[in-house]
LUMDODREN-477035 format. One record per residue (C-alpha): x, y, z; residue in three letters. Coordinates in steps of 0.1 Angstrom, whole numbers, padded with zeros to 4 digits, always signed. Example, Ala and Ser with C-alpha at 12.3 -4.5 7.8 and 13.67 -1.06 7.14 Angstrom:
% LUMDODREN-477035
+0123-0045+0078ALA+0137-0011+0071SER
***
This chain:
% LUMDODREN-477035
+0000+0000+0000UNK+0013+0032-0011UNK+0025+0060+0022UNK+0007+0090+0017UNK+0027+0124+0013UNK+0024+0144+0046UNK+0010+0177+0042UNK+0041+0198+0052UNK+0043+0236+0047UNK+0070+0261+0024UNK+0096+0282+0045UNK+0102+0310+0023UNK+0127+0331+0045UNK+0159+0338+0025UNK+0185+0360+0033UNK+0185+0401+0032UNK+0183+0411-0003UNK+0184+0378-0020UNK+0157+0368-0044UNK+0130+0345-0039UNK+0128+0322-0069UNK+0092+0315-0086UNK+0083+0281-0097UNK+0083+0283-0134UNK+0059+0266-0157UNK+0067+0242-0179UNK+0057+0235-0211UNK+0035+0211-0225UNK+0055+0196-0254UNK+0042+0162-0272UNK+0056+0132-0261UNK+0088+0117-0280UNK+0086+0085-0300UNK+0120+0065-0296UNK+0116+0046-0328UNK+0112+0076-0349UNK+0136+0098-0336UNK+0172+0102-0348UNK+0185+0121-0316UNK+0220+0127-0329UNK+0202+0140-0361UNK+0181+0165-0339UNK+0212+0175-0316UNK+0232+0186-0343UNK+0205+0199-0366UNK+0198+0226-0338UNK+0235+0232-0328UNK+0241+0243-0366UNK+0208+0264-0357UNK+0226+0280-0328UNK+0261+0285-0341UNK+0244+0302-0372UNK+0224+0324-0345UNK+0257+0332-0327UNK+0272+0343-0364UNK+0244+0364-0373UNK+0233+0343-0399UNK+0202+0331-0381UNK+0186+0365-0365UNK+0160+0347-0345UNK+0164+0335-0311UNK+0127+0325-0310UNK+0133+0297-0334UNK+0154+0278-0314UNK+0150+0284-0282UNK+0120+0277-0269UNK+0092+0304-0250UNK+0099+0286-0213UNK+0136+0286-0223UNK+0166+0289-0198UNK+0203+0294-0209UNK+0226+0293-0180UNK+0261+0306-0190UNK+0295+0301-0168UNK+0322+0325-0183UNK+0318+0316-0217UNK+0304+0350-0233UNK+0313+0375-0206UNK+0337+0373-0176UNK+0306+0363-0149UNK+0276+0338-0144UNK+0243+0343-0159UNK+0210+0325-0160UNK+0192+0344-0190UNK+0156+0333-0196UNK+0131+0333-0228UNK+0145+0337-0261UNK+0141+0380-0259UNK+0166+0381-0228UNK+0190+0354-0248UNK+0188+0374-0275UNK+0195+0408-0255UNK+0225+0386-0237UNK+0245+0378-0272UNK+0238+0410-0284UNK+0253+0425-0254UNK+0284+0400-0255UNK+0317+0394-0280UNK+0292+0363-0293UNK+0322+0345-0298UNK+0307+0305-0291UNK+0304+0278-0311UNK+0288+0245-0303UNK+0292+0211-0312UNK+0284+0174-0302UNK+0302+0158-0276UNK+0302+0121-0286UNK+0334+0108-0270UNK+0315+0086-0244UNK+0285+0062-0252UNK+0266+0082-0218UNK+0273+0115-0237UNK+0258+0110-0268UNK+0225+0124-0272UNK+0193+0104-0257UNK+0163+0106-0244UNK+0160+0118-0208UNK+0140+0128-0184UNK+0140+0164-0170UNK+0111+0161-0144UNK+0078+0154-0161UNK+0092+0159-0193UNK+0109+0140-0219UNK+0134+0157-0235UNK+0165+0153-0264UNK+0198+0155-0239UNK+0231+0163-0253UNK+0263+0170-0242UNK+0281+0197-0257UNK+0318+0207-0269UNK+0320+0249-0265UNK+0350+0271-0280UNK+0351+0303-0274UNK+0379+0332-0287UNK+0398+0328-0252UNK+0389+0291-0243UNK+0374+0256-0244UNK+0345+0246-0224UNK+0315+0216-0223UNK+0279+0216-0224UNK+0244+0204-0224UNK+0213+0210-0241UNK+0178+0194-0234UNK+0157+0198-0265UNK+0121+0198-0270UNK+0092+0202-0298UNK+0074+0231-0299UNK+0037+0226-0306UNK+0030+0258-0315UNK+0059+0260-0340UNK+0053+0232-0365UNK+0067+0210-0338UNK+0104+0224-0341UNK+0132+0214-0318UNK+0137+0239-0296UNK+0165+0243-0262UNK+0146+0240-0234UNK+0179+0249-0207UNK+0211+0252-0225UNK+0242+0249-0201UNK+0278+0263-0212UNK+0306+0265-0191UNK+0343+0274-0193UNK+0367+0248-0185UNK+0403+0259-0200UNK+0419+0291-0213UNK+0438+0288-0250UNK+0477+0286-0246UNK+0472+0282-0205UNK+0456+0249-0203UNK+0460+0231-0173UNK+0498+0212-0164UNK+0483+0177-0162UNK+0483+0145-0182UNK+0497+0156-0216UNK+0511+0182-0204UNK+0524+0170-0168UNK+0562+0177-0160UNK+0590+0155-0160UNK+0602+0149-0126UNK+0637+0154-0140UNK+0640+0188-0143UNK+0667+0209-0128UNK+0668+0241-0109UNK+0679+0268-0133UNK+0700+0287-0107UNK+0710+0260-0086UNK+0711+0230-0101UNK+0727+0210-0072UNK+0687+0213-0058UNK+0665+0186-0058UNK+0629+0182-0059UNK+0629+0188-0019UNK+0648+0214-0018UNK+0631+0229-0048UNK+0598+0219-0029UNK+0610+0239+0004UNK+0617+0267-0012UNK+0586+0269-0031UNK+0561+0265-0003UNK+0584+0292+0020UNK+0583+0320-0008UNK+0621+0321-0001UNK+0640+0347-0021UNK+0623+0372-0041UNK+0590+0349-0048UNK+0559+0363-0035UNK+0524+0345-0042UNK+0500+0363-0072UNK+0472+0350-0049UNK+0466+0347-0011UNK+0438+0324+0002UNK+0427+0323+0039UNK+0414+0293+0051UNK+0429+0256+0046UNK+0399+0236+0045UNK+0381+0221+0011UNK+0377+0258-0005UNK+0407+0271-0003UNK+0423+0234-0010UNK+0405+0229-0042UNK+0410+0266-0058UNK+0450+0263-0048UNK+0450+0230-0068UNK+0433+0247-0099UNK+0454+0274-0095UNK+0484+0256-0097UNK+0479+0236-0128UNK+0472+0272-0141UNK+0506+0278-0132UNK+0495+0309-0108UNK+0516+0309-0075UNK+0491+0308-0045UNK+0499+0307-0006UNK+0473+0296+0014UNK+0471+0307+0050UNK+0452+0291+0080UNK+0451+0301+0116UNK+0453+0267+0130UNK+0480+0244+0134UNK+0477+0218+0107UNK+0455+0214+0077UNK+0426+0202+0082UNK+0420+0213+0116UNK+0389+0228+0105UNK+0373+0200+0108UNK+0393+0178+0133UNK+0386+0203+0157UNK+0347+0202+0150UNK+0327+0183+0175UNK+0337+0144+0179UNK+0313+0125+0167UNK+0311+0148+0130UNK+0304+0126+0104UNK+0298+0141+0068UNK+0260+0140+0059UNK+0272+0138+0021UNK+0280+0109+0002UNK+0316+0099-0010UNK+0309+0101-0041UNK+0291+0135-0040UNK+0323+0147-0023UNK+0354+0140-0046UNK+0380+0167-0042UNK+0398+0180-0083UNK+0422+0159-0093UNK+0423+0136-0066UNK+0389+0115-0061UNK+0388+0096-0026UNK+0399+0061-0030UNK+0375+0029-0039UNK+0376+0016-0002UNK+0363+0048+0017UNK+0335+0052+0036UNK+0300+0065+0019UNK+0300+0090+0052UNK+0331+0104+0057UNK+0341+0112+0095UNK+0352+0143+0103UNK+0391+0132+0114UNK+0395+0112+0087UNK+0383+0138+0061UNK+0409+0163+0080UNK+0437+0135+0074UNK+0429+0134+0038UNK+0429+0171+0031UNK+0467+0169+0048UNK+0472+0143+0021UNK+0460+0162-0008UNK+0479+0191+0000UNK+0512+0173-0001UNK+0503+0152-0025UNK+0495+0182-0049UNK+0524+0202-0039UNK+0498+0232-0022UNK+0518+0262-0007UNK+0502+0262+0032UNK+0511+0286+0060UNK+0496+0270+0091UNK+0496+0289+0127UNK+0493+0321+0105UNK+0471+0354+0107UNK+0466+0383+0085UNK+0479+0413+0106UNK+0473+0441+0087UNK+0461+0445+0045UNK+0456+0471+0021UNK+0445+0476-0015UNK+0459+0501-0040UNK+0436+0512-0068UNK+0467+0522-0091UNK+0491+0496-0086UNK+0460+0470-0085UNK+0482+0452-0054UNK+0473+0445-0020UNK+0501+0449+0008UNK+0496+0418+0033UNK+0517+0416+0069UNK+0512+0378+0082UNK+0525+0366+0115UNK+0534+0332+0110UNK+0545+0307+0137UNK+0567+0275+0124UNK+0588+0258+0146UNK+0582+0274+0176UNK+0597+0307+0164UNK+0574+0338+0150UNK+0580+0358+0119UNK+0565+0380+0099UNK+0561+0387+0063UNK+0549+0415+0036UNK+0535+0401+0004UNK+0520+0420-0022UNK+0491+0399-0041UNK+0467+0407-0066UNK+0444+0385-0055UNK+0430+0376-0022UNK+0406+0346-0016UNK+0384+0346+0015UNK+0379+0305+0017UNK+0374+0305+0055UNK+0336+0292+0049UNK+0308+0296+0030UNK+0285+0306+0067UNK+0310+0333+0082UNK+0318+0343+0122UNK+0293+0322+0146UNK+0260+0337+0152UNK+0249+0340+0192UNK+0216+0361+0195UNK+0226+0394+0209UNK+0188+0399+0225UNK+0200+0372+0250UNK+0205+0388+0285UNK+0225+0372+0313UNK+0251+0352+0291UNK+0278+0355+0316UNK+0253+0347+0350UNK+0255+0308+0341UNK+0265+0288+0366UNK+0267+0254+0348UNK+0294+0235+0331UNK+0296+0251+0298UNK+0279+0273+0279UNK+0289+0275+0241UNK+0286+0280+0203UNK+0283+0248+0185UNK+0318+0258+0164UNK+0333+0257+0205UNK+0317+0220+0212UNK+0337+0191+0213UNK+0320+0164+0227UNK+0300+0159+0259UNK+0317+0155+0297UNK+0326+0116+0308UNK+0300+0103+0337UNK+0277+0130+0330UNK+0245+0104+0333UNK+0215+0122+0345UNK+0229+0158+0336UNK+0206+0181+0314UNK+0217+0197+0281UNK+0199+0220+0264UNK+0207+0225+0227UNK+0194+0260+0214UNK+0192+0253+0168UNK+0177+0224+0152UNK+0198+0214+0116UNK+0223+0196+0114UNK+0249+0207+0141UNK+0221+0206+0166UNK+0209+0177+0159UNK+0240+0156+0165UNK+0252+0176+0193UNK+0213+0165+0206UNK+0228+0130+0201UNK+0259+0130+0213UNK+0245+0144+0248UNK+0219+0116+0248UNK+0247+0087+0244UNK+0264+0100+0270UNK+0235+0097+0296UNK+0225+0132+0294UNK+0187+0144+0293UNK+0184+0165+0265UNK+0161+0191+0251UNK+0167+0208+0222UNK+0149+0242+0215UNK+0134+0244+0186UNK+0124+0282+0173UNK+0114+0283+0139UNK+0108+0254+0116UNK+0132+0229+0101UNK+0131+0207+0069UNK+0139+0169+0076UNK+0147+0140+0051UNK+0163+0108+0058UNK+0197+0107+0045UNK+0190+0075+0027UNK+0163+0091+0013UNK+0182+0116-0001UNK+0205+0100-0018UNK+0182+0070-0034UNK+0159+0101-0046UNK+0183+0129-0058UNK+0217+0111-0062UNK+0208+0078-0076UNK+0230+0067-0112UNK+0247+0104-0108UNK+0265+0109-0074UNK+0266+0069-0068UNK+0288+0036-0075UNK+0273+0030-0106UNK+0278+0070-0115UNK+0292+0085-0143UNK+0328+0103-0132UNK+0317+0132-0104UNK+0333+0155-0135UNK+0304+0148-0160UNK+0278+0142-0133UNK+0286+0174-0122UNK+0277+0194-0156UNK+0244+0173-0155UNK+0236+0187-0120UNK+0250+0219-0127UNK+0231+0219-0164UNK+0199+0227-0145UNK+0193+0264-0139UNK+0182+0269-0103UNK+0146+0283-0112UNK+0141+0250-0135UNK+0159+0229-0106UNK+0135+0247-0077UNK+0105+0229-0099UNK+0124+0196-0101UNK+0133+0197-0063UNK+0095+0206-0055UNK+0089+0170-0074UNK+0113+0150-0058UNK+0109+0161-0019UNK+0073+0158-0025UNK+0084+0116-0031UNK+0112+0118-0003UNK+0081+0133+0027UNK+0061+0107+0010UNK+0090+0076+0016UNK+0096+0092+0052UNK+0058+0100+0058UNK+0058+0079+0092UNK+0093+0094+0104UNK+0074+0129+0099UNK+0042+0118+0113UNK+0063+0110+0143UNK+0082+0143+0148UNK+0052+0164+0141UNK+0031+0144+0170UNK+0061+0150+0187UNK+0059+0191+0186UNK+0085+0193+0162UNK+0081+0221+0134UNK+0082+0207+0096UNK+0089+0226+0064UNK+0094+0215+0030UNK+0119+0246+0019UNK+0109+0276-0003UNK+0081+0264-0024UNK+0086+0231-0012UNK+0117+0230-0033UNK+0133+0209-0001UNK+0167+0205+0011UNK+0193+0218-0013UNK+0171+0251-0025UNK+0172+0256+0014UNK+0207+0250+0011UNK+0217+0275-0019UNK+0190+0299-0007UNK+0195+0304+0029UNK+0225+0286+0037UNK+0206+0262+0067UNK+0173+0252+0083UNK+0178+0214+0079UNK+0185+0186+0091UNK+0200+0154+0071UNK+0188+0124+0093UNK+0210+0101+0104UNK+0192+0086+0135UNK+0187+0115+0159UNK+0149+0122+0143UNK+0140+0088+0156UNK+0155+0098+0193UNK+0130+0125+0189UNK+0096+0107+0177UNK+0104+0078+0211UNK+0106+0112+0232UNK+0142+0102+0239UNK+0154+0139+0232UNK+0127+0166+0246UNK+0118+0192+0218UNK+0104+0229+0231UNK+0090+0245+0198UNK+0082+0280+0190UNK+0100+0303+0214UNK+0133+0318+0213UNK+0162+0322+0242UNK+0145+0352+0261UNK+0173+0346+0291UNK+0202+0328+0309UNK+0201+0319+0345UNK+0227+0308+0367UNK+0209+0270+0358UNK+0190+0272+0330UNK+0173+0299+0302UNK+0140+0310+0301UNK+0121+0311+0271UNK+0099+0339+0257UNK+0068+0324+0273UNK+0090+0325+0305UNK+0093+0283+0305UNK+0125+0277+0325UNK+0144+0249+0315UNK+0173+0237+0336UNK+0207+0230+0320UNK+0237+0216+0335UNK+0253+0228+0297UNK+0241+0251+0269UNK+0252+0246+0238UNK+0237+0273+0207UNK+0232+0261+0176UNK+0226+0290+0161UNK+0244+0294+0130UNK+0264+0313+0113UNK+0271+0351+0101UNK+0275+0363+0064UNK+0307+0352+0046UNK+0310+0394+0044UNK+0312+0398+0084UNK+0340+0378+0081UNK+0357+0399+0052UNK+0347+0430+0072UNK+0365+0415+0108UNK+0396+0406+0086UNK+0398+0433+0061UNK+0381+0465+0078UNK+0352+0488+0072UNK+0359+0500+0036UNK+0366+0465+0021UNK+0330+0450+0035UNK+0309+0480+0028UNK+0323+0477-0009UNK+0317+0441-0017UNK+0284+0427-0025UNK+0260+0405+0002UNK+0269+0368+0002UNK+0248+0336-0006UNK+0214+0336-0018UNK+0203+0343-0050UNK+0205+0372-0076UNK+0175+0384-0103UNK+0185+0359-0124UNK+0189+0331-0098UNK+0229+0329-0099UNK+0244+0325-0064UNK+0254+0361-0052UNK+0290+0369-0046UNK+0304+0334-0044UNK+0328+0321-0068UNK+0324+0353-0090UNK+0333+0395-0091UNK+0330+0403-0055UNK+0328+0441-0059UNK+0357+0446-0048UNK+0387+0441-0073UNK+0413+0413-0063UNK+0388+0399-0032UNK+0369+0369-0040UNK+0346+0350-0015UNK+0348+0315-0018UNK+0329+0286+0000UNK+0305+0258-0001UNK+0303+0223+0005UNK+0330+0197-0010UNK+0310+0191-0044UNK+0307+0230-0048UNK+0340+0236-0041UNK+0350+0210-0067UNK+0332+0227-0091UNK+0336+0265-0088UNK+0372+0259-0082UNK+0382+0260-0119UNK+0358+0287-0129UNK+0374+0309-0104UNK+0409+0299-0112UNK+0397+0308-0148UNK+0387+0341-0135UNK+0417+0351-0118UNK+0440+0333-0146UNK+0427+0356-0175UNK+0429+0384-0150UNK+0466+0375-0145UNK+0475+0372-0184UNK+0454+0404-0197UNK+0428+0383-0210UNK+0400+0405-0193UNK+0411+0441-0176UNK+0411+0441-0141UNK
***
């Protein structure tokens, strides 16, 4: 018997100034016959359409692009992202740009070549795409439809380009990978250690062309693009070894995303790794991968002071480095900086709060402080102030060690089964039987995010239905449900307001027995010597606090690093832009030679190279700075 959906309502909050996305509406094409249809006939027939559009030979975009028609460009006809929709605004977008792209079928794999596919409820013509511009190479995809209306044409329903290498500075791998022979040109009783030392301590004259804060999978992944650009990059990271980022984290952090979601450029995690990968054990490997991949990284490091110079186009960077037990400190002069410390910023405690320093318990904390819960603590109270992720298995962990927990609950979050998650959304893309996480990754990222809030409103309607009696549970419980911004779920929550979930990996269940307490629908209103009160002045008691509250902007962080006039000139951070691009992230910050970058692992894998791109044809003239 089939589980009914549970009726679960939107949360529409998004962050200050970003965009609400509407739900677009398809269109109603006739359904494809298999027998009948040539596909690679159709894919090229309309690519020779759009290349003759791009020359001017073909005036009308209406022809083949379709009226409920999304092209989503990365850096292939101007130096930013764009998601243009309906054939007027594509047309108004070439017209505006060098129009320098030309398409053609990419074939080299049996999974690329076109075939029919599925793009929600409709059936669609899907090919991949090879893209050259006048500066560079990139790849594609196309889903194609008929248009009734149009003598049942073949029309682009989303078209997808994106940049992936610059002519004459294509990346220094395979082909193109160095010797391992090669001598120093100065000294050439070096070898590759000593070379390596050298390298990685700027000794010398070297400076870096591009300083990166933060050591974890951002600024990881753009120092490994960056260097098979050949651009010299220095990462820096306050703590004491890579990866402490996350070893530090609380101790039972396990990822909620798959292994094979989670691949890192150039390096994929080996065949014998966990599908969840715990947080010490990711740290190790990020230790690894910088080694491995020959990363410059400055650990036990702080900016000390910065500026910017307009004419010169340079910052001036002081560091205090500590290595070896002895301090130092050195002046670089960058043109790029990347701020890679995390996508979510400085931790958020509610400043409304009064009394924060009358408790009288055992601790009293952010989640980013937490480590893990006291030894013999059994019959001790916790109290845990959020409800996502960080919340939730700090809920846990408190209850395994004997604690009685409640966790305080003061909005409404969106819950799926992790499971769920990943038999629904990553199932024969992000899976063992997968294409490579390179190709899946211009499927996923082939879907513009107003056509991908439709598809996401589809599939989390299935996931509540799968998890119907885990949600029946929580909601008798008194636990608060939502389904995301128009019940677009999980990941539009993700991109649109950076939290307000919770992946479930067992702690939902804790809930539902009434093994963890839930008080809903009241904020923090004080802190007592033993306890908080609530706004409906309920007094809990709490032998620990722990607040689970989140996370400032990404541009708090610039603004605690950088000063005043560097965060009042870049743009907000996260959420999403008229045209439903992600704002700030990965792309022109506002400020020349800053760039915010962040994001889980698979986003950091992918916006790695197109910012690498970005600051590469910055560094070679390719675009004026």
């Amino acid at each position: 018997m089939a589980t009914a959906t549970v009726q679960i309502p939107p949360s529409n909050h998004v962050l200050p100034g970003s965009h609400l996305l509407s739900t677009p509406r398809f269109p109603d094409p006739p359904s494809i016959n298999a027998a009948t249809i040539d596909r690679e006939e159709v894919a090229s027939a309309w690519v020779d359409s759009f290349n003759n559009l791009i020359s001017g030979t073909n005036a009308s975009s209406s022809s083949i692009f379709a009226k409920e028609s999304y092209w989503r460009d990365l850096l292939c006809l101007s130096w930013d992202f764009h998601t243009l929709q309906g054939p007027e605004n594509i047309a108004a977008f070439i017209k505006g740009t060098s129009g320098a792209c030309q398409l053609s079928l990419d074939t080299s794999r049996d999974h690329k070549k076109p075939r029919i596919a599925a793009a929600g409820e409709l059936e669609v013509v899907q090919a991949f795409l090879k893209v050259e511009t006048s500066v560079g190479r990139g790849e594609g995809l196309v889903r194609l439809i008929r248009d009734p209306a149009d003598g049942r044409t073949w029309k682009a329903f989303t078209l997808f380009t994106t940049l992936q290498e610059l002519k004459g500075y294509e990346e220094s791998t395979h082909a193109r990978r160095p010797s391992g022979n090669e001598r120093d040109p100065v000294n050439g009783a070096m070898n590759w250690k000593d070379r390596r030392n050298a390298q990685k301590n700027f000794e010398g004259a070297c400076e870096p062309s591009v300083l990166i804060l933060g050591a974890g999978q951002g600024g990881l992944a753009v120092a490994a693009r960056l260097k098979q650009l050949g651009v010299e990059a220095l990462i820096i990271d306050r703590n004491s070894r890579i990866g402490d980022n996350w070893r530090n984290r609380y101790h039972q952090l396990v990822l909620h995303d798959s292994v094979w979601y989670d691949h890192m450029p150039y390096l994929n995690f080996p065949p014998s790794w966990p599908v969840f990968t715990p947080k010490d054990k990711l740290a190790d490997w990020f230790e690894h991968y910088a080694h491995t991949l020959e990363l410059n990284v400055w650990t036990s490091t702080n900016v000390k002071e910065s500026s910017w110079d307009d004419v010169t186009r340079k910052w001036t960077v002081t560091v205090d480095r500590e290595k070896e037990g002895k301090k130092e400190e050195r002046t670089f002069h960058p043109h790029h900086i990347v701020l890679a410390t995390g996508h979510s910023g400085e931790p958020y405690m509610p400043t409304n709060i009064t009394g924060l320093n009358t408790f009288n318990g055992d601790r009293l904390v952010h989640s980013s402080g937490f480590t893990e819960p006291a030894p013999k603590a059994k019959g001790k109270k916790a109290v845990v102030v959020g409800c996502c992720n960080s919340g939730h298995d700090i809920a846990r962990d408190y209850f395994d060690h004997g604690y009685d927990v409640t966790m305080v609950q003061r909005s409404s979050t969106l819950v799926l089964r992790c499971k769920t998650i990943i038999e629904v959304t990553m199932k024969g893309l992000y899976s063992e039987d997968g294409p490579p996480v390179d190709e899946a990754d211009i499927i996923t990222m082939s879907v513009p995010n107003p056509i991908a809030t439709r598809l996401h409103i589809n599939a989390t309607q299935e996931m509540m239905r799968r998890d119907a009696p885990l949600l029946r549970g929580l909601t008798d419980a008194g636990f608060a449900l939502d389904s995301g911004p128009d019940g677009a779920g999980l990941f539009m929550k993700y991109l649109s307001r950076g939290g307000g979930y919770y992946i479930d990996v067992g702690t939902s269940q804790l809930i539902v027995d009434g093994k963890i307490k839930v008080k809903q629908g009241f904020s923090v209103k004080a802190v007592r010597p033993h306890g908080i009160v609530l706004e409906d002045d309920t007094e809990l008691e709490a032998d620990e606090i722990v607040f689970a509250t989140g996370y400032r902007n990404m541009r708090e962080t610039a603004r605690k690093v950088f000063g005043d006039e560097l965060a009042d000139r870049v743009g907000d951070v996260w959420g999403f832009d008229e045209e439903g691009e992600t704002r700030g992230m990965w792309r022109p910050s506002g400020h020349p030679g800053f760039w915010f970058f962040g994001g889980n692992l698979a986003l950091c894998r992918f916006y790695s190279r197109l910012l690498a791109l970005q600051i590469k044809a910055l560094e070679v003239g390719l675009v004026s700075a």
